[in-house]
C-alpha positions, 0 to 999 in steps of 0.5 A: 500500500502506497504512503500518504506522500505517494498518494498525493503525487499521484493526485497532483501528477494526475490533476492536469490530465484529469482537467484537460480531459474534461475540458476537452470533453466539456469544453467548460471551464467551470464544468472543468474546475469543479471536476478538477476541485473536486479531484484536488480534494478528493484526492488530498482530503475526502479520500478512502483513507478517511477510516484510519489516522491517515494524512488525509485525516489529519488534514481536517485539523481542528474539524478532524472530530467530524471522521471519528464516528466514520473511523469507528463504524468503518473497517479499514479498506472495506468495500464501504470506504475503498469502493468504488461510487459506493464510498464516496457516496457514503463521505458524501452522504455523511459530511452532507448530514454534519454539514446540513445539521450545522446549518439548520442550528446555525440558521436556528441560532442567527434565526434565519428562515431555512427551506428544505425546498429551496435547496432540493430546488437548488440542487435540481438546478444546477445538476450537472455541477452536482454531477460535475463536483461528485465524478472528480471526488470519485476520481480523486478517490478511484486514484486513491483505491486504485494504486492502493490495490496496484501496489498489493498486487505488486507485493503479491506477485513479488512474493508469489509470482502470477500465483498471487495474483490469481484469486484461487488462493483465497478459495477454499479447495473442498475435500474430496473423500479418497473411497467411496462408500461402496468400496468400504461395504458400509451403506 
């Protein structure tokens, strides 16, 4: 498994690749810049790695409070966390719940009116930068998982050679039974 420095070099070497392909396939450059921002975090700080103590984690400073029910109900590198869309939309269903019970006892305290309507509507509307944002947290996060897997695979055929790359390893072989019942005279 890569360190936490190897990640984001691998983040930033991949950013100008990540916005010029979607620019060249949105030919936007705010559809771009959300993509790539989104990236950029996901990769540095809304990453899988968000499960443990890891870089990604302290990152967060003062606010590193927030990932502590996430650590505890997460296990390391589980499909909820390190796979793919599924984790990220977990981060982003979760940070959304903080992020929306802050506002709405911010708003109580400030005794501002606050409409669930108003951004349900708002997020319909602008759809596609919602869709724009989550595909570069995704990719960010896919950067991530990917050279996590990458460099196990390598350890693996490193030791094993193509043998621990196959997925027999990990499958249980059944016993078969050297006679048959016939052959011992029981019935």
């Amino acid at each position: 498994m890569p360190s936490g420095r190897t990640h984001d070099r691998i983040t930033l070497y991949a950013l100008p690749v990540v916005a010029g392909v979607a620019f060249w396939q949105t030919r936007s450059g705010n559809i771009t810049l959300l993509v790539a921002g989104g990236f950029l975090f996901g990769g540095l700080m809304f990453g899988p790695d968000l499960d443990i103590y890891s870089l990604q984690f302290q990152r967060w400073g003062f606010l590193r409070w927030i990932w502590l029910p996430y650590q505890k109900s997460l296990r390391h590198r589980s499909f909820l966390s390190h796979g793919p869309i599924i984790g990220t939309m977990l981060r982003v269903v979760y940070l959304g719940s903080i992020l929306a019970i802050l506002a709405v006892v911010g708003a109580k305290l400030a005794n501002i009116a606050f409409s669930w309507g108003d951004l349900g509507r708002s997020l319909f509307l602008y759809s596609g930068e919602v869709f724009a944002l989550f595909l570069g947290f995704e990719l960010g996060a896919m950067s991530h998982s990917l050279s996590d897997w990458g460099g196990s695979a390598y350890k693996r055929f490193q030791k094993q050679g193509v043998q621990g790359l196959l997925p027999s390893g990990k499958i249980k072989k059944r016993k078969v039974k050297s006679r048959s019942r016939r052959a011992t005279g029981k019935r």
